[in-house]
matplotlib code that plots the C-alpha trace (Angstrom):
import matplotlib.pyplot as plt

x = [-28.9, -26.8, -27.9, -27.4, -24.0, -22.9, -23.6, -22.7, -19.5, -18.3, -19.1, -17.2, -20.0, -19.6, -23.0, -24.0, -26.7, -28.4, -31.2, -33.5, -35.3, -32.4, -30.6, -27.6, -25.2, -24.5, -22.0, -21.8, -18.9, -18.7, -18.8, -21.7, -21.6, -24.3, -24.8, -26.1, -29.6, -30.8, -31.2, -32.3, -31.8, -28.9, -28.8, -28.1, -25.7, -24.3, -22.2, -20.2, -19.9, -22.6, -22.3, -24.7, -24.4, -21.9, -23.4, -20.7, -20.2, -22.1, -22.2, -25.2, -26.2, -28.9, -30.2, -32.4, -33.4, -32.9, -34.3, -33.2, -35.3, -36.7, -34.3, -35.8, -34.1, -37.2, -35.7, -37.8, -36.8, -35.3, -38.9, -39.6, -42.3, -42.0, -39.9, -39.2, -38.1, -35.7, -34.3, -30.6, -29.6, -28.4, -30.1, -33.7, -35.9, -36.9, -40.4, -41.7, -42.2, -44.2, -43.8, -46.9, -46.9, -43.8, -42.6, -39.6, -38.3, -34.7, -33.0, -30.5, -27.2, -24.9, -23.6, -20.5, -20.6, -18.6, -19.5, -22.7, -25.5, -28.7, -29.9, -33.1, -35.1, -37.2, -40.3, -42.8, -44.1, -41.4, -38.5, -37.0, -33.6, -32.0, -29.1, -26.7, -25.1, -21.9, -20.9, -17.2, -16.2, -14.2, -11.5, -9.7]
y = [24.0, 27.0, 28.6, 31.9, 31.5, 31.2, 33.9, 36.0, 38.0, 40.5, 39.7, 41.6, 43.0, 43.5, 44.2, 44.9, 46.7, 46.6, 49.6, 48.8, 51.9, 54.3, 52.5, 52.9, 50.7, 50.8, 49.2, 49.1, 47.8, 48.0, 45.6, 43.5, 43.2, 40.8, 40.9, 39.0, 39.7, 37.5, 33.9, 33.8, 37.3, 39.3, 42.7, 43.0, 46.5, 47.7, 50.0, 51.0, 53.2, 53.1, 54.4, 54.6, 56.0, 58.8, 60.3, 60.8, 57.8, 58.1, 56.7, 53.9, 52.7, 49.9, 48.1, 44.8, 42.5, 38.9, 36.2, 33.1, 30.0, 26.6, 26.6, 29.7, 33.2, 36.0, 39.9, 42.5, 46.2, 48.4, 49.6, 45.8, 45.4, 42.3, 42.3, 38.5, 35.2, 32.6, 28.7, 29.1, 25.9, 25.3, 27.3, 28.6, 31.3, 33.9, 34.6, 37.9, 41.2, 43.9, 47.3, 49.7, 48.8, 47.1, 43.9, 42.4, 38.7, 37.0, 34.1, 32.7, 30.8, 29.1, 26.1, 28.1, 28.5, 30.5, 32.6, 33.2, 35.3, 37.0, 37.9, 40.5, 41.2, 44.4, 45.4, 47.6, 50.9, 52.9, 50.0, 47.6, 46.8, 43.2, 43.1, 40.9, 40.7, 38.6, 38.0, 36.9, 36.3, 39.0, 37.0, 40.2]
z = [-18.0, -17.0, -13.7, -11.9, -10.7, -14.3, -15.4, -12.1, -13.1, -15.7, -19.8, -22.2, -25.1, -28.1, -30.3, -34.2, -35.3, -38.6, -38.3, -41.9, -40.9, -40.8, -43.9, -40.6, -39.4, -35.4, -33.0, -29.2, -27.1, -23.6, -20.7, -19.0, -15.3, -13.6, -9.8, -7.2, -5.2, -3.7, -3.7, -7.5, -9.1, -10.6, -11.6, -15.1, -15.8, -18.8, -19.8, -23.3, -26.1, -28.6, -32.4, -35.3, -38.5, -38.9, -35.7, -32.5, -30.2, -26.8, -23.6, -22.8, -19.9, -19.3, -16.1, -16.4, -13.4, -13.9, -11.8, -12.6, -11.1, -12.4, -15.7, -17.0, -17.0, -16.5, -17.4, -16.0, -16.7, -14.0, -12.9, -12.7, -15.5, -17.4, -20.6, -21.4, -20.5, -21.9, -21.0, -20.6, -22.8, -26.6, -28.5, -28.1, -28.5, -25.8, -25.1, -27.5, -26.1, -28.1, -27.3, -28.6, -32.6, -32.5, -31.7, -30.4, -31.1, -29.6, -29.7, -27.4, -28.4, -25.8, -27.7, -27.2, -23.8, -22.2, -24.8, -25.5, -27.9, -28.1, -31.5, -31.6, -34.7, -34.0, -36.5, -36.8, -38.1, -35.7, -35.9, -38.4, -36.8, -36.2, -32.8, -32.5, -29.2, -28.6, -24.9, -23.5, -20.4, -18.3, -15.8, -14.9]

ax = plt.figure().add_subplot(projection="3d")
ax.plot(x, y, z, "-o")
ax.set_aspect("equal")
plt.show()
């Protein structure tokens, strides 16, 4: 079971987007950097280049709060509400989260560990988008 210090350090991400809705395809690359607080938490910060469709490529940013405790990984958004949970082992799903009318669904893959993935399937009336997220280890 893979614990906070593992995944304390800088990920390189890479992540695909299939948006049904939109009939788009979207990419993002950038880099994850996850932080120490505390004795069980990191801050979760990314930062990258996002792209969908034909429209121009723009800067994301996203924060999440991890605590990490008990062989389960809880996220909370920045603001600290709950978003989801998952066990950081082979591969398994994350807890759901539904947000209004839509719903949110992951699972987690680290048989490859270092490298790892989360793969989200969105649905709904306002989303229909699947996310796959690849993460690689940054030694630089």
């Amino acid at each position: 079971m893979l614990g906070r210090d593992d995944f304390a350090g800088r990920w390189q991400v890479l992540r695909r987007i299939d948006d049904r809705h939109g009939a788009m395809q979207g990419d993002f690359t950038g880099m994850a950097v996850l932080n120490p607080a505390g004795e069980h938490g990191l801050i979760y910060t990314e930062t990258g280049q996002m792209r969908i469709g034909a429209a121009p490529v723009m800067q994301a940013v996203r924060r999440y709060l991890w605590e990490v405790a008990e062989g389960l990984v809880t996220v909370r958004f920045e603001d600290g509400r709950d978003f989801h949970s998952f066990a950081p082992a082979g591969q398994a799903a994350g807890t759901d989260h539904p947000c209004g009318d839509d719903h949110y669904t992951v699972v987690y893959d680290f048989t490859r560990w270092p490298d790892w993935r989360a793969t989200w399937d969105v649905r709904g009336p306002r989303k229909d988008y699947t996310s796959v997220t690849d993460y690689r280890r940054r030694v630089d």
